[in-house]
C-alpha positions in Angstrom: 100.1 120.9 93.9 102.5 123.4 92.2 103.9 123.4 88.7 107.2 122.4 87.3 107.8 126.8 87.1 106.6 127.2 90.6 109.0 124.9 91.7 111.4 126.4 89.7 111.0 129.7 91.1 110.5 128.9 94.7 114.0 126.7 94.8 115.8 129.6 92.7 114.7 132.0 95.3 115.5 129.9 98.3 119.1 129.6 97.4 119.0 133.5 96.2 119.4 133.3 92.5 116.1 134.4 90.8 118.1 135.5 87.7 119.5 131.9 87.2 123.2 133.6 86.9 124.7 130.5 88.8 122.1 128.0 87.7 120.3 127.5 84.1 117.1 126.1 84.4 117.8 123.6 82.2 120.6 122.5 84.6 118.8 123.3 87.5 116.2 121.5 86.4 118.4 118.2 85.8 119.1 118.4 90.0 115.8 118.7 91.0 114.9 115.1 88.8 117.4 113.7 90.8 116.3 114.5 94.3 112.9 114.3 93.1 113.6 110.3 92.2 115.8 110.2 95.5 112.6 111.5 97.3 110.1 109.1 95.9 112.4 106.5 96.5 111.8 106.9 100.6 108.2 107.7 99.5 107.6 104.9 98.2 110.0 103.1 101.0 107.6 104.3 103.7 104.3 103.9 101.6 104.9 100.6 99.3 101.1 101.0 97.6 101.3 104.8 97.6 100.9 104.4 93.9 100.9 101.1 92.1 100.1 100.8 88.1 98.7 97.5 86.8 99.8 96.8 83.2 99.4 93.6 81.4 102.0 91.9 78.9 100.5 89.6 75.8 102.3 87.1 74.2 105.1 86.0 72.8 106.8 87.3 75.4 110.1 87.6 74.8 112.6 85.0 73.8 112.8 83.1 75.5 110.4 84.1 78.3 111.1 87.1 80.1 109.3 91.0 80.1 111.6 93.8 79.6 111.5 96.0 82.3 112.1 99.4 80.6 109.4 101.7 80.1 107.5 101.3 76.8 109.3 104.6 75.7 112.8 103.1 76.2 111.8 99.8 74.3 110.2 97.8 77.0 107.0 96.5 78.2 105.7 98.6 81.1 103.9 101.7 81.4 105.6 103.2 84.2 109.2 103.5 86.0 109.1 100.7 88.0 110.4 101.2 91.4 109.3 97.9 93.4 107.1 94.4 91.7 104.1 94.0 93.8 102.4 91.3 92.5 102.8 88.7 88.9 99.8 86.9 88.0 99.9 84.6 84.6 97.3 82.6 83.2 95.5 83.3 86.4 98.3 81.8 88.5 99.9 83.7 91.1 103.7 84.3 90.6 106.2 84.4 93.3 109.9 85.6 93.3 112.6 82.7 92.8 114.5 81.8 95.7 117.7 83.0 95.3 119.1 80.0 96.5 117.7 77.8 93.2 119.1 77.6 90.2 117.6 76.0 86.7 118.2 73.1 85.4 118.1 73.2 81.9 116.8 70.1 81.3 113.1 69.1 79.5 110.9 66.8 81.0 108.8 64.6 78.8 106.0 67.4 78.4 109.0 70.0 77.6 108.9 72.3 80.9 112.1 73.5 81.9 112.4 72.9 85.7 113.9 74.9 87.9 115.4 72.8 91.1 116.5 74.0 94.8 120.0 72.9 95.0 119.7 72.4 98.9 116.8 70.0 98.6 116.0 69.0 95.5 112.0 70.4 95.8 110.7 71.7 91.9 109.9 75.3 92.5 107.1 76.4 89.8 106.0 79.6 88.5 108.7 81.8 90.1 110.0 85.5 88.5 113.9 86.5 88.5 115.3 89.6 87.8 118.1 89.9 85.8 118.9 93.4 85.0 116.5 95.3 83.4 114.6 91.5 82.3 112.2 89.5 84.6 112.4 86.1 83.7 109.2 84.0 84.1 109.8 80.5 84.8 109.1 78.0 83.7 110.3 79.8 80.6 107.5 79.0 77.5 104.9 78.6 79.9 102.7 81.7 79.7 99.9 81.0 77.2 97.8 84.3 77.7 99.4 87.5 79.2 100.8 88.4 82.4 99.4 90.7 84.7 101.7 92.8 86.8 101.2 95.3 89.6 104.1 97.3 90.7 104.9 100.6 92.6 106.6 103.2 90.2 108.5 106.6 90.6 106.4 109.2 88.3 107.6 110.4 85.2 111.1 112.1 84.7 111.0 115.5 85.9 113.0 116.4 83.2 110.1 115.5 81.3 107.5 117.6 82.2 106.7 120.8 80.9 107.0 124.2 82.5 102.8 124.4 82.9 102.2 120.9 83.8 101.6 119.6 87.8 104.5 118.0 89.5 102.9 114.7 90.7 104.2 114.8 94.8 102.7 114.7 98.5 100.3 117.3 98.3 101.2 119.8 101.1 104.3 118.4 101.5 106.2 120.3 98.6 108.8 122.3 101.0 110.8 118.6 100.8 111.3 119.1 97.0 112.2 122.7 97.4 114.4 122.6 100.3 116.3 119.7 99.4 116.8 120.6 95.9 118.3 124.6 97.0 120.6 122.9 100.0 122.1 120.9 96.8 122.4 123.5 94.3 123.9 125.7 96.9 127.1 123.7 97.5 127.7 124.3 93.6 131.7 126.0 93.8 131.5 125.9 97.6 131.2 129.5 97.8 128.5 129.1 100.4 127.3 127.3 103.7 124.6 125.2 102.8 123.9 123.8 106.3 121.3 125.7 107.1 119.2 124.5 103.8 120.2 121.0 104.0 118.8 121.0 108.2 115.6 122.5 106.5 115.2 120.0 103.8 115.8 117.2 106.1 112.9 118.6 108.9 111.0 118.8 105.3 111.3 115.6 104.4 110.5 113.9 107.8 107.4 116.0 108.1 106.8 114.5 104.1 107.4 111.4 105.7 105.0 111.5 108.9 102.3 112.8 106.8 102.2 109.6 104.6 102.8 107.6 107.5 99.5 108.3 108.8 97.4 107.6 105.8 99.6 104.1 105.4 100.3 102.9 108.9 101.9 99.7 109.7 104.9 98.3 110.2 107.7 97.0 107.0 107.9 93.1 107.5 111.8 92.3 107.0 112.6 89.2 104.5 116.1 87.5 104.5 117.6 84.9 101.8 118.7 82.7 105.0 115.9 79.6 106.0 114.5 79.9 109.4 116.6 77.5 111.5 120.1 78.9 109.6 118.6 82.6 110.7 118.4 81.3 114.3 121.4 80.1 114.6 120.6 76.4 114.9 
């Protein structure tokens, strides 16, 4: 695992400008968070539990029933940058994402639940989550009478963030991605230089990133699709 200087270092090097005359680090730094969160984006594409944070939210939640998003640092309720919900648990009930096809109908019931109603059918879904922006809305709204337990894959925290000293949370042995991918970019600054041999690099880099989490989470991605069984084959 190398530090947020030996990255540094290595990518100024591999596009040849160790006096950081075309590049300041603070700039330089600023394009390596973005491939950075690019890269952890297919990591955690590939590998879907290749980290996961659980975090729980008390009550109130808030009004009128939703958990902001955002990490606690911007204003909101999680620990982490979330990058994909794995799993929503309240009041010991499982949680499951709304159908996109339902919508709410903002009517009480005698015991004052708010329903939410499939359109196509009529059929009460319960207990669902919706995201809306940076808000995940937990219907039925008001109902959450303890906390909510959420589990969730996140990107680390902003490179940007780090300081110079402290270990860059990545693949370990796999570094070259970060490094190549972020010198291939910088490179291409002015157009003053062919940066097609860096970018074939970085992209070797990254598969070989890619394979080497592959075999520590095998298995194939199950695709999902908005469209009901007999409308997806064509009946």
């Amino acid at each position: 695992m190398l530090t947020k200087l030996q990255y540094r270092t290595a990518i100024q090097q591999m596009f040849d400008d160790p006096q950081a005359a075309r590049w300041s680090a603070a700039n330089l730094d600023i394009v390596t968070s973005t491939v950075y969160d690019e890269l952890y984006g297919d990591i955690l594409d590939t590998a879907s539990y290749w980290n996961s944070q659980y975090d729980q939210v008390g009550i109130p939640l808030r009004v009128p029933g939703y958990i902001d998003l955002r990490t606690i640092s911007d204003g909101g309720d999680l620990t982490q940058r979330l990058y994909r919900m794995q799993q929503v648990i309240a009041d010991g009930r499982q949680y499951f994402a709304k159908d996109p096809r339902d919508f709410l109908m903002m009517a009480q019931t005698q015991t004052g639940d708010i329903s939410t109603v499939r359109a196509s059918t009529g059929v009460e879904q319960r207990f669902s989550y919706q995201f809306l922006g940076d808000q995940m809305w937990m219907h039925p709204l008001g109902n959450v009478t303890t906390f909510v337990e959420l589990r969730y894959s996140f990107r680390p925290a902003s490179y940007t963030s780090l300081s110079d000293n402290t270990n860059v949370p990545f693949p370990d042995g796999t570094e070259s991605a970060l490094i190549l991918s972020t010198a291939a970019r910088a490179m291409t600054k002015g157009s003053v230089e062919d940066a097609g041999i860096l970018f074939a690099q970085a992209e070797q880099a990254r598969q070989k990133m890619l394979n080497t989490i592959r075999r520590k989470y095998h298995g194939m991605t199950q695709p999902f699709a908005p469209q009901n069984m007999w409308e997806w084959g064509g009946i």
